[in-house]
N, C-alpha and C positions, 0 to 999 in steps of 0.2 A: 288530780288527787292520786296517791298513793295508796294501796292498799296489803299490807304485807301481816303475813302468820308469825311470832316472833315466841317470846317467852315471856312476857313482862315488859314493864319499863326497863328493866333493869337486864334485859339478856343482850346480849354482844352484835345483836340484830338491831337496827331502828330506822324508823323514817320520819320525815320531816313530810309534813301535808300542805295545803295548798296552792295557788301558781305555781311556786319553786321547788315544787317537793323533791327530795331528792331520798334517794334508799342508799344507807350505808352499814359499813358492820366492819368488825372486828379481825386482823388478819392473826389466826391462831397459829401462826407457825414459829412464835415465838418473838418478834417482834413487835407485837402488838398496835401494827399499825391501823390506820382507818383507810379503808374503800369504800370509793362513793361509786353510785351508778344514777343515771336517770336525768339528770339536769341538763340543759344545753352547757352552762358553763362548763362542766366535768367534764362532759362526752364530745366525741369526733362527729363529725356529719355523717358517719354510716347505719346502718338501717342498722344492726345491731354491737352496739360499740363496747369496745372492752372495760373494763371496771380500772377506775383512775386513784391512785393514790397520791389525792392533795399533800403538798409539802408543806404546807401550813399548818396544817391540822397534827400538833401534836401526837405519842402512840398514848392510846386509851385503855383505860380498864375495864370501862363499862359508857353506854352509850342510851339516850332516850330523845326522843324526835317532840317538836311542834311546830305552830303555824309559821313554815319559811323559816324554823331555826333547828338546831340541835345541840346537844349540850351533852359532856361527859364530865370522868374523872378519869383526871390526869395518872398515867400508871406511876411515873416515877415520883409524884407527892401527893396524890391523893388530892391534888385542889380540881374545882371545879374548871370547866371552860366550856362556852358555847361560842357557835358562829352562826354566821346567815347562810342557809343555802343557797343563794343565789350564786354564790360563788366569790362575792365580795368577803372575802374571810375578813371576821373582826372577833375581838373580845369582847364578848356579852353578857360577861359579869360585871355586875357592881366593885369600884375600885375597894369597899367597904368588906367584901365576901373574897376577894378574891385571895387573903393569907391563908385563909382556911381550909382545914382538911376533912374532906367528907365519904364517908362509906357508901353513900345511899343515896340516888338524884332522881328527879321524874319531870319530866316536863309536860304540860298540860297546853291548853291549846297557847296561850297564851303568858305563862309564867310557868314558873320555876321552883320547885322547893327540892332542900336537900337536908341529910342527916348529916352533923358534925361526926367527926371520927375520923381513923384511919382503915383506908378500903383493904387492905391484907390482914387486919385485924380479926381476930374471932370474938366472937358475942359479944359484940358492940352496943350500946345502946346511946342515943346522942340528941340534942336539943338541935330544931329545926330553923333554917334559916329560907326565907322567898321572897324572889325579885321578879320585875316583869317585863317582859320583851315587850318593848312597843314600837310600833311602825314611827319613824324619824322622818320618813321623807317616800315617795311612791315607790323605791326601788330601797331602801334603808331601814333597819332598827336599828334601838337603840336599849339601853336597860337602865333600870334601877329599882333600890330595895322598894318591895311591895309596903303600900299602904291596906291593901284589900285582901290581904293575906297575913297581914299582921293580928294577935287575936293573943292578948297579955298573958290568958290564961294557957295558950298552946304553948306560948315562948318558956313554960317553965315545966313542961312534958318531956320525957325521954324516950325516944320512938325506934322502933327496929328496922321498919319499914314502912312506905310509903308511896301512894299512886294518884296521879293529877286527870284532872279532865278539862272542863269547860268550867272554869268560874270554882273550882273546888278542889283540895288537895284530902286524903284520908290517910291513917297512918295505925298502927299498931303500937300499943303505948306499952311500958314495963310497968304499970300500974293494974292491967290487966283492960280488955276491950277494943272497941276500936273509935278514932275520933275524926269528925271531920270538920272544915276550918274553909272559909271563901265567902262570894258572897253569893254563889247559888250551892252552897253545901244542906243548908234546910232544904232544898227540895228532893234529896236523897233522902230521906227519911230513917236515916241511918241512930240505932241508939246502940246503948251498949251490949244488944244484944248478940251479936258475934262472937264476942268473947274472942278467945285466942289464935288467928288465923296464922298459917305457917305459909301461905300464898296469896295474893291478890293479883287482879291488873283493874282496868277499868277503861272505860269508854267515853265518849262525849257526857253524855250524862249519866251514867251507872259503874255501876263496881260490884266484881265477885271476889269469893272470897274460897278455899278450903280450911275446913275448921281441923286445926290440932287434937281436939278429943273426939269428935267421930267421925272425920274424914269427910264429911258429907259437903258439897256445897251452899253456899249461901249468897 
C-alpha cells in the first residue's frame, strides 16, 4: 500500500494502491511529463532508486490514482487515458469515451468518472461520464462503461467537480448542492445540505468538503 499527502484527486501528485501501487506526479518544468517511483516494474534493484519517466505514458495535465491503475487527462486534447501500474502500460478507457474531452477525472478504488469539457478551459461546467477497471486476468485489467455508476437522472447534471471512493462518486452540480451516485453512495449520508463547496477530496468511504459562504468544513 501506498500512502501519500497530495491535494485532491485532481493535484499533479497521485498514487495508485494496492500489490502495484505505484507513486507518480507531474514534471512541472514544462513538459509535463509523468514520473513514476515505487513499483519493481519502474524502479532498478537498488535500495533507493531514482524516479523513471515511462515512455509510454503520454505528458499529463492532471493525474488520480486507484486499485493497480491510474488515469489522467491528456495535456494536448484533454481526452482521458489510464494504465495498469503494474507496468504493463495499456489503455483503460472505453473505446466509447475515449473521443472525448474532459476537465475533471477521479478515480475511485475501483472506476472511473470524469467531467466533459476542456481541461484549459475556465468555468467549465459538464455532464459526467463512468467506467470501471476490472481485473481481466491475475496480473491484467481491463475497462468498460459502468453499469453501477450509471444513474439517468445524474446523466442529465452538470457538474464542476468531482471525487470517487469505494463504490461512490460525489460532485458539485450548477444547479446548486452537492450529489452523490454508486451503489454504496446511501451509506454517505450525504443530502443537499452542503450547498456550494469550492474543495473536496474523499476517502474510502467519506468525503470533505470547504463551504463557499463560510469557509468552514464539512
Amino acid at each position: 500500500w501506498i500512502w501519500c499527502l497530495g491535494f485532491g484527486s485532481m493535484g499533479p501528485i497521485s498514487a495508485s494502491f494496492g500489490d502495484s501501487g505505484v507513486f507518480c506526479a507531474i514534471d512541472a518544468s514544462g513538459k509535463q511529463e509523468v514520473i513514476c517511483w515505487g513499483n519493481k516494474s519502474y524502479s532498478s534493484s537498488s535500495a533507493n532508486p531514482p524516479p523513471i519517466y515511462p515512455d509510454e505514458v503520454p505528458a499529463m495535465a492532471a493525474l488520480t490514482g486507484g486499485r493497480g491503475f491510474l488515469c489522467g487527462i491528456l495535456a494536448n486534447s484533454s481526452q482521458a487515458y489510464c494504465w495498469d501500474s503494474t507496468g504493463l502500460i495499456s489503455d483503460l478507457v472505453p473505446a466509447s469515451f475515449k473521443p472525448n474531452a474532459y476537465f475533471h477525472i477521479a478515480a475511485g478504488q475501483n472506476h472511473v468518472c470524469a467531467i466533459r469539457g476542456t481541461y484549459y478551459s475556465e468555468g467549465d461546467w459538464g455532464t459526467v461520464d463512468c467506467w470501471d477497471i476490472v481485473p481481466q486476468s491475475k496480473n491484467g485489467l481491463t475497462s468498460r462503461p459502468s453499469t453501477l455508476f450509471y444513474d439517468q437522472h445524474v446523466s442529465t447534471l452538470a457538474f464542476k467537480k468531482i471525487v470517487s471512493g469505494d463504490g461512490f462518486s460525489c460532485g458539485v452540480v450548477r444547479d446548486g448542492g452537492l450529489v452523490c451516485w454508486g451503489p454504496y453512495s446511501k451509506t454517505l449520508e450525504v443530502s443537499s445540505e452542503p450547498g456550494d463547496l469550492f474543495s473536496m477530496t474523499s476517502g474510502i468511504d467519506s468525503i470533505c468538503g470547504i463551504s463557499r459562504v463560510s469557509g468552514g468544513i464539512k
